[in-house]
C-alpha positions in Angstrom: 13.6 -14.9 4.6 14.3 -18.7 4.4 16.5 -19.8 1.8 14.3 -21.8 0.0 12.1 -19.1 -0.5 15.5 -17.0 -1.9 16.1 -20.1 -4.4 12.4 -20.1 -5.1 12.4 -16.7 -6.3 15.9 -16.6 -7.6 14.6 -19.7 -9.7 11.7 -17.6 -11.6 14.0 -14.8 -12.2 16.2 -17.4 -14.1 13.2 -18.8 -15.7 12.3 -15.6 -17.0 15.7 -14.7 -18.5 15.5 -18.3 -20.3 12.6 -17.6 -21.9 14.3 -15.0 -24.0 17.0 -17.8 -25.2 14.4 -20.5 -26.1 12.5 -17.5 -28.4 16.3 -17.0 -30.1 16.6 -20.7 -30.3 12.8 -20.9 -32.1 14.0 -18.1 -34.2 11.6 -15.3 -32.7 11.8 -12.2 -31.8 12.7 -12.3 -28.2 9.8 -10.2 -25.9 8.2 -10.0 -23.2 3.9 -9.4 -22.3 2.3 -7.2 -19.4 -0.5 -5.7 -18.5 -1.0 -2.3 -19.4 -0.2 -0.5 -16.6 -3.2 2.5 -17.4 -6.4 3.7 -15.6 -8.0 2.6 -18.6 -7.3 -1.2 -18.2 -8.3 -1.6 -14.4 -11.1 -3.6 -13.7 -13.1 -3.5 -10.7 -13.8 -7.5 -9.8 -17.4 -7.4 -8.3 -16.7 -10.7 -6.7 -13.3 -10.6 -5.3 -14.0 -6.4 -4.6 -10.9 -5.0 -5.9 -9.3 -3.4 -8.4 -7.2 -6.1 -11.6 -5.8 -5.5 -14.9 -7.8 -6.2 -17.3 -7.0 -8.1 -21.0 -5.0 -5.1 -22.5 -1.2 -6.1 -22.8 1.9 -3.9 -23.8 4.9 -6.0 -25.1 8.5 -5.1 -24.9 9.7 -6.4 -27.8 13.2 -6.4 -29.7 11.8 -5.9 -33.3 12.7 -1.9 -32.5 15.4 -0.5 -30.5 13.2 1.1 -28.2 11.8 -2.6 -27.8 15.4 -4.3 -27.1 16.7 -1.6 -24.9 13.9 -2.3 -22.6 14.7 -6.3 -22.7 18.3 -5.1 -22.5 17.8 -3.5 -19.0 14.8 -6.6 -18.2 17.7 -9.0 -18.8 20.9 -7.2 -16.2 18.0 -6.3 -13.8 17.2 -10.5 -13.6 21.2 -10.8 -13.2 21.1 -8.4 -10.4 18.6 -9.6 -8.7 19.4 -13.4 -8.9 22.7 -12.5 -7.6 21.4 -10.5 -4.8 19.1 -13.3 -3.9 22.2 -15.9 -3.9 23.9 -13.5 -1.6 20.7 -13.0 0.6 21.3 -9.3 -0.1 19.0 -6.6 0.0 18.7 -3.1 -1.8 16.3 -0.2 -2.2 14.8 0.8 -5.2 16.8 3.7 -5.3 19.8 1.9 -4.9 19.0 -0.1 -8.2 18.3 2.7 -10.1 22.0 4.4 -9.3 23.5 0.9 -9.3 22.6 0.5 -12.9 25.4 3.1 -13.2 27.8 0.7 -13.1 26.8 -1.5 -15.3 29.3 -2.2 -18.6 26.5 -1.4 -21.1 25.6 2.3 -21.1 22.4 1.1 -23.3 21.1 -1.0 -20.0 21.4 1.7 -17.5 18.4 3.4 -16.1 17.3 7.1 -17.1 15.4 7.6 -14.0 14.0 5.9 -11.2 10.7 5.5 -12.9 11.5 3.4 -15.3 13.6 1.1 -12.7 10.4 1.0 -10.8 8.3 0.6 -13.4 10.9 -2.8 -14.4 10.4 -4.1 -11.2 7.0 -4.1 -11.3 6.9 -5.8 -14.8 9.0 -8.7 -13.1 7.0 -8.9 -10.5 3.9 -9.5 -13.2 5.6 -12.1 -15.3 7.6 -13.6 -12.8 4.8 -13.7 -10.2 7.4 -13.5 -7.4 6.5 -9.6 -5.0 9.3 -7.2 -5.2 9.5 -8.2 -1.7 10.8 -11.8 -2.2 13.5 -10.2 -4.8 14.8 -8.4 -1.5 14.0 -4.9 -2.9 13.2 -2.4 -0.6 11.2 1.0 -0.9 12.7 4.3 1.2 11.5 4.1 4.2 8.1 4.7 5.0 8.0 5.2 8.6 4.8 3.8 9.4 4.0 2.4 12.7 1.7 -0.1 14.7 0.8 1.3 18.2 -1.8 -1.1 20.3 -1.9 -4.9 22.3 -0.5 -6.9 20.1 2.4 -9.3 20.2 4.6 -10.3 17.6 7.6 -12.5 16.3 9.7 -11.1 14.0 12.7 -12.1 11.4 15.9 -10.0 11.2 19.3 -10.6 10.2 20.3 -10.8 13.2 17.7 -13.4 14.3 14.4 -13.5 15.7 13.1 -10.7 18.7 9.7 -10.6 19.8 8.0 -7.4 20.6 4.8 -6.1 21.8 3.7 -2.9 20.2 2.9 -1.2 23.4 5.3 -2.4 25.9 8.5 -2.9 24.0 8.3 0.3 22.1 8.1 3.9 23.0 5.6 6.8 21.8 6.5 6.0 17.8 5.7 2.3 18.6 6.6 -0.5 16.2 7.8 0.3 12.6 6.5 -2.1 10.1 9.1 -4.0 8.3 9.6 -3.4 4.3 8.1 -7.6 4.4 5.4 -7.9 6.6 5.4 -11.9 6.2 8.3 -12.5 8.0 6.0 -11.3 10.8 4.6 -14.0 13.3 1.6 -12.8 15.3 1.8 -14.8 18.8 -1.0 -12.4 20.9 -3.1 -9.7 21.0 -5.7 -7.8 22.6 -7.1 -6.2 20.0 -11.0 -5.4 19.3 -10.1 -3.3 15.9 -7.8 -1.7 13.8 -8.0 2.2 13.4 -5.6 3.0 10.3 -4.8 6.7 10.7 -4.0 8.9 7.6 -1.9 12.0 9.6 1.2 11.9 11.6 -0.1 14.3 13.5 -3.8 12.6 14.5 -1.6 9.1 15.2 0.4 10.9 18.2 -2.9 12.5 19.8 -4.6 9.3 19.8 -1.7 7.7 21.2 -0.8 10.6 23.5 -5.1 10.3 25.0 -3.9 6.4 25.4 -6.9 6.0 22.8 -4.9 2.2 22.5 -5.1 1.5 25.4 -8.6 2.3 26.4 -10.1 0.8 23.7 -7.8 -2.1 22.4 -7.3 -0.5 19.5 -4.2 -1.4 17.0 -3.1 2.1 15.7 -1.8 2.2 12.4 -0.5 4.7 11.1 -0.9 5.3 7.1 1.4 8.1 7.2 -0.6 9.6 3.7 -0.9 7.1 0.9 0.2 4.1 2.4 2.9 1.9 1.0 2.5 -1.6 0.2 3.9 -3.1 3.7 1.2 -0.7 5.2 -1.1 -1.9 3.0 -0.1 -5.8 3.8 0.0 -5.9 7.3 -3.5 -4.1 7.7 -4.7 -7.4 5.6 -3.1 -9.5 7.5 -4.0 -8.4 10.7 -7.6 -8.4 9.4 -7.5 -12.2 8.1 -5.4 -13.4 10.9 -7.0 -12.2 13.8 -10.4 -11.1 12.7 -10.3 -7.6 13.6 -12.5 -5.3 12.0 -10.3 -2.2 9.9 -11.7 1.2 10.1 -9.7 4.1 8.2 -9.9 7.9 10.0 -8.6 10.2 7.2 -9.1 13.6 6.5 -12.4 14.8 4.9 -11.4 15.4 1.0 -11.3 13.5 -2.0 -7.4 12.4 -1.9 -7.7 11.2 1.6 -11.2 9.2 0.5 -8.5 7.4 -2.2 -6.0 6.9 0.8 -9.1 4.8 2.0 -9.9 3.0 -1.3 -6.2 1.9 -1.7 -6.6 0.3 1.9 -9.7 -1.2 0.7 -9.7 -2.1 -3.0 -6.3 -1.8 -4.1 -4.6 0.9 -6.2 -4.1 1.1 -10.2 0.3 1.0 -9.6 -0.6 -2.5 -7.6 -3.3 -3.4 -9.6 -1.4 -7.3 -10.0 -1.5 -7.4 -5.8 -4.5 -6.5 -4.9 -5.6 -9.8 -3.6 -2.5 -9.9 -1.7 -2.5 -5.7 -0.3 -5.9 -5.1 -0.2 -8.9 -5.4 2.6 -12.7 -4.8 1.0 -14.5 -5.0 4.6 -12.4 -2.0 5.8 -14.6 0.5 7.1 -14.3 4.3 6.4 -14.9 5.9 10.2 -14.0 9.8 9.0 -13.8 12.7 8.5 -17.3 12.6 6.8 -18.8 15.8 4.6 -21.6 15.2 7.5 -18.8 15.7 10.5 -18.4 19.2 9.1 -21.7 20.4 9.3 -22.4 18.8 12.4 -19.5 19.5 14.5 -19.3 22.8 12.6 -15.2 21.9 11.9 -13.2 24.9 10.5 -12.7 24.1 6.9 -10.5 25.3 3.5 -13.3 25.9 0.4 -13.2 23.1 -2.4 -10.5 23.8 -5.0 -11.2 22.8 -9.1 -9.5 20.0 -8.7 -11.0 18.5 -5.4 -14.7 19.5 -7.3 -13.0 17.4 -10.6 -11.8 14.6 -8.0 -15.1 14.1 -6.3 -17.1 14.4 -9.4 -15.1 11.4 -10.6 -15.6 9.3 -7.6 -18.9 9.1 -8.0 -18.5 7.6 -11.4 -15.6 5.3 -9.4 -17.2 1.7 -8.6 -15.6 1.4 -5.3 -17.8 4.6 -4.1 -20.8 3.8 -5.3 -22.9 2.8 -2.7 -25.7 4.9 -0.8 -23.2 6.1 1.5 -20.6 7.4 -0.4 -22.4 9.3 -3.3 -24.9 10.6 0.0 -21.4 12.0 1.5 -20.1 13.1 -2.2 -23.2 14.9 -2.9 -23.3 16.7 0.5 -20.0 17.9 0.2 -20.2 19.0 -3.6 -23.1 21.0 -1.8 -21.4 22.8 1.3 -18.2 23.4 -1.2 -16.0 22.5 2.0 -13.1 20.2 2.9 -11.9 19.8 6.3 -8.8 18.0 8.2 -8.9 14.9 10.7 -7.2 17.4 13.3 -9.9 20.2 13.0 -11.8 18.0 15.6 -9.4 20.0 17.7 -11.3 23.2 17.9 -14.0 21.1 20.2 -10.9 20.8 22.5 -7.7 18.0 22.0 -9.8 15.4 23.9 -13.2 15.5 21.5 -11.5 13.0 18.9 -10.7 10.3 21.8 -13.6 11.3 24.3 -16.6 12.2 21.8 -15.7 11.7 18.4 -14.4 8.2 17.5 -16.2 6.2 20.5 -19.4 7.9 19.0 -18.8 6.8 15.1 -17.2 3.4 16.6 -20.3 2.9 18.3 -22.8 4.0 15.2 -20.6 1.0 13.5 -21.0 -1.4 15.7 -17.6 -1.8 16.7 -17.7 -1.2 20.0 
């Protein structure tokens, strides 16, 4: 990251903290206004076809000490971070949360690493500056790109390029916590296919399923984290290239898809900036079960709850969706990406995906 873009961030955080001075000097009550983080105030915006906050706010105020200790830990958490950011340093959110440790007022450490996370993504509301640009890092996520493309990419130790088939071996490419330091220079991609299962990623990738069909393989590695999330929308309104998203056939792995697509309730304030509404959900589809006849598991209570409650869910509400909902309600089955397996290890990358890709038009 450049070091303007350091001092541009580094220069809201500071902002912020100020505000709280100039309410002292106007004799308020020093505070601070979000969103309300709740299923309850997430809109769906028809036009932009993802998920916002809506007009319900929470305020951290210090007219209680509940209120102040949360400004309290607001205000070293800004100190850290502008600090760090002077430094180009980096940290994990984990990190932050045992850092606060050492802080010289108990009343400002963290209890957990909730409500560090849950601080972090306050600032990043208020401040509107991404986690990333404060240099905070999530765990690793492990998940990779596999396919033709070539890429430019920052590090501390300079620039390297790479190309995500020829430079890398079986795990391929990892993508980076920031997928913006990313330059694309090439590719010859025709789509993305954005795979939930670590498992389904290295039999595609084992069939040469990239290779054959120019395909980017991403892999989701379960709910995908933001950087995931970011380079998927990127690669989408960079290069053009349609995004299809091969999950497993249950309700949870339908909401792996709608996070790719729409955006997710914990990223509510980003999901112009993580989400990508033309993605395309390829399968596993209630209808793959019954007509590929795929070993399944039964529907538990709460995969009947979760499905009842997507079709009440704006982002599945179209013909498609409540037709798949409604059929799988009705067989009482669920069924796993790799169960294409029983037709043989080569159905997925022989019969299954060019047939679905085809039915979509993408190939």
């Amino acid at each position: 990251m450049s070091a303007d873009t350091n001092q541009e961030a580094r220069e809201q955080l500071i902002d912020l903290a100020a505000q709280f001075y100039d309410q002292f000097e106007l004799g308020e009550i020093p505070h601070m206004s979000v969103p309300t983080r709740t299923k309850s105030n997430i809109e769906y915006d028809e036009d932009k076809s993802v998920w916002v906050y809506g007009d319900r706010e929470s305020t951290r105020s210090a007219n209680s000490v509940r209120g102040a200790r949360k400004l309290l830990k607001a205000v070293y958490t800004i100190e850290f971070l502008a600090n760090q950011l002077e430094e180009d340093r980096s940290s994990t959110l984990r990190e932050l949360y045992y850092l606060s440790e050492s802080w010289d007022n108990e009343e400002a450490q963290f209890s957990d690493q909730d409500e560090s996370n849950g601080l972090i993504e306050d600032l990043e509301i208020v401040s509107g500056v991404t986690r990333e640009d404060f240099h905070m890092r999530p765990e690793e996520s492990g998940a990779t790109i596999m396919g033709p493309l070539h890429l430019r990419e920052q590090t501390r130790r300079g620039e390297r390029e790479i190309h995500c088939q020829e430079d890398v071996g079986e795990g391929g490419y990892q993508i980076p916590n920031n997928p913006d330091t990313i330059e694309f220079l090439d590719n010859d991609a025709d789509f993305i296919l954005a795979v939930e299962t670590g498992g389904m990623r290295d039999r595609l990738v084992e069939n040469g399923f990239d290779e054959e069909y120019n395909a980017l393989i991403v892999h989701l590695k379960g709910q995908p984290a933001r950087a995931t999330r970011r380079i998927t929308k990127r690669l989408h309104d960079e290069l053009e290239l349609p995004v299809t998203v091969f999950a497993d056939g249950d309700p949870w792995s339908y909401r792996i898809y709608g996070s790719v697509a729409y955006g997710s309730i914990k990223s509510a304030h980003l999901s112009e900036y993580l989400a990508t509404p033309e993605a395309k959900y390829i399968g596993i589809q209630p209808a793959d079960i019954v007509e590929y006849d795929l070993p399944t598991d039964p529907l538990s209570d709460s995969d009947v709850n979760a499905l009842e409650s997507e079709l009440d869910d704006p982002r599945f509400q179209t013909d498609y969706w409540e037709e798949q909902i409604e059929l799988q309600l009705e067989i009482e089955k669920k069924s796993e990406q790799q169960s294409l397996a029983s037709h043989g290890l080569d159905f997925v990358t022989e019969t299954y995906l060019p047939e679905r890709l085809d039915e979509m038009g993408i190939i």
